[in-house]
C-alpha positions, -999 to 999 in steps of 0.1 A, spaced: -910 -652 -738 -908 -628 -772 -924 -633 -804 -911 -616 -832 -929 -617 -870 -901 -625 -894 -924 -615 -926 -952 -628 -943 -952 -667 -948 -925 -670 -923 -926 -691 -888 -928 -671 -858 -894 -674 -839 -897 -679 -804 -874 -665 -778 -869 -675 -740 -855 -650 -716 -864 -669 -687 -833 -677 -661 -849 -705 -653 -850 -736 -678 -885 -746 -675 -878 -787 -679 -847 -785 -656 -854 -762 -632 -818 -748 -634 -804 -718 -641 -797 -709 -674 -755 -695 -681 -758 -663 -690 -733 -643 -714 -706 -636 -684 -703 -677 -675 -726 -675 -643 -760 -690 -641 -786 -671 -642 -768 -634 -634 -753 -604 -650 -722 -595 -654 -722 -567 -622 -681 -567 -617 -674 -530 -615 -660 -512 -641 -638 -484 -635 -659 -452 -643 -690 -475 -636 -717 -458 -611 -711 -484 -582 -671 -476 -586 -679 -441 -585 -703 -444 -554 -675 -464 -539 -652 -438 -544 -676 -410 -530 -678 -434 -501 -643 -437 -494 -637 -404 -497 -662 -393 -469 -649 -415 -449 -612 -402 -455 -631 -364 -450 -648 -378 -418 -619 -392 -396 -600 -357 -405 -624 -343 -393 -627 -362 -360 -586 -355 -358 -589 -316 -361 -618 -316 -332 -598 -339 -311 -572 -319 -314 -587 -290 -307 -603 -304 -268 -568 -313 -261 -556 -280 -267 -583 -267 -244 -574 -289 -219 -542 -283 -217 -548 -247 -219 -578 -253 -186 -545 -274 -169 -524 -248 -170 -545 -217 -163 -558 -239 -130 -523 -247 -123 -511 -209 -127 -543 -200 -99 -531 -230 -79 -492 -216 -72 -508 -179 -72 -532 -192 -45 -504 -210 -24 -482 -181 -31 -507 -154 -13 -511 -180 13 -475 -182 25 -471 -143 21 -501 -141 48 -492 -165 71 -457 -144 69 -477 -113 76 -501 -128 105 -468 -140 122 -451 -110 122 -479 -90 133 -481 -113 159 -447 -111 171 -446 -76 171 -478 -72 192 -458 -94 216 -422 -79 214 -438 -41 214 -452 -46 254 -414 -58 259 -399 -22 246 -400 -6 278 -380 -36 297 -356 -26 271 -354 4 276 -346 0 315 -320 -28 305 -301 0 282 -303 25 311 -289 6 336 -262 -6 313 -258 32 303 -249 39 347 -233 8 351 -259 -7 375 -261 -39 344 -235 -61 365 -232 -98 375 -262 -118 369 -281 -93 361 -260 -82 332 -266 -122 316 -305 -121 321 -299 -86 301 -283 -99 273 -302 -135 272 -329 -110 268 -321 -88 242 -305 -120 226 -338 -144 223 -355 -106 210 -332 -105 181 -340 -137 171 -372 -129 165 -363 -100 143 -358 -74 165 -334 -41 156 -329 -11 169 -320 20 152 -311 55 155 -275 72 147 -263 102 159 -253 121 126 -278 105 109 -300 128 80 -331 132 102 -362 109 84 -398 116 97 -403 79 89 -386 65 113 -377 98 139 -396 113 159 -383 151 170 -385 156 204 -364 185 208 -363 209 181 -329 236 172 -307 254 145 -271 247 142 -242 259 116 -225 229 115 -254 210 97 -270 214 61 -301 194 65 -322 185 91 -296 165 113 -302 140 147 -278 154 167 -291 133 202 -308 97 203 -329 105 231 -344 69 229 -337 41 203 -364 27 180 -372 -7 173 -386 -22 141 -388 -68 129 -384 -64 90 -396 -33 77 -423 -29 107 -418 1 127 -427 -8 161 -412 24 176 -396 54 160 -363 65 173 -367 94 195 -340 126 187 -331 159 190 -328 177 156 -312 206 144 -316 222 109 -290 245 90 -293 283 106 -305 304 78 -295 335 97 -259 328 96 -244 348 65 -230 322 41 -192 319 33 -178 338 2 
């Protein structure tokens, strides 16, 4: 309730602010139509419309937020999956290649005590003393050795290759111009690219001493 002096002589006017209508006990309309409140619609460019704004755009800030970082743990992920999956086929990769290896060497611990039965099969071939059923145990044998792998080697004629020869008997010839196996003195053997026995040869090398043609 306000009083308010209107000047001398005057009656005091009386003013009541109260929401509340003291003999009723009802709200009082205010300016805006409703009892007893304020207009509080927002008004664009009012503070609540502008905290509402600041609001929204957080949020808008936020979930972009959440989007880039999600993004990012899939990436990683994907990148983990495919690094694991690259060790994975590496891993199954050297397994295979050493299972390859422990086979071979095993087969050609086996096949190397089996050389010299071989080599008494190609002599008695080489006589003629390899007949009848003899001759088809022979080549059932050297037959089931190939299967496994098994090669011989060693050419006469062929450029003479420390690798793979080994020089039993040692000369000079004319008729050569590098170190030459003139004689296979015994055939090697190799499975793949294992040398199980190095051929055995005579070699001859060019002879310096002859005068070369003019």
């Amino acid at each position: 309730m306000n009083t308010r002096e209107n000047g001398s002589g005057e009656e005091p006017v009386i003013r009541d602010n109260r929401k509340i209508d003291p003999e009723t006990g009802k709200a009082r309309e205010t300016g805006n139509g409703e009892p007893g409140q304020a207009d509080t619609a927002e008004q664009p460019g009012s503070p609540a419309a502008a905290a509402a704004d600041s609001a929204s755009s957080a949020g808008a800030a936020g979930a972009d937020l959440a989007s880039v970082e999600l993004a990012a743990q899939l990436a990683e992920r994907t990148a983990d999956l495919q690094r694991l999956q690259a060790e994975y086929s590496n891993y199954r990769k050297r397994v295979e290649r050493d299972r390859a290896a422990v086979k071979e060497m095993a087969v050609a611990g086996a096949v190397s005590e089996l050389l010299p039965v071989l080599d008494d099969i190609g002599r008695a071939r080489d006589h003629g003393e390899l007949t009848g059923g003899f001759a088809k145990v022979g080549e059932s044998f050297e037959a089931a050795l190939a299967k496994l792998g098994l090669t011989s080697f060693g050419t006469k004629g062929e450029p003479f290759d420390p690798m793979v020869h080994e020089a039993l008997v040692h000369s000079y010839s004319p008729d050569v111009t590098e170190p030459t196996c003139v004689e296979i003195l015994q055939s090697g053997y190799r499975i793949g690219e294992r040398v199980l026995r190095p051929a055995r040869v005579a070699v001859a090398e060019p002879d310096e001493s002859t005068p070369a043609d003019n």
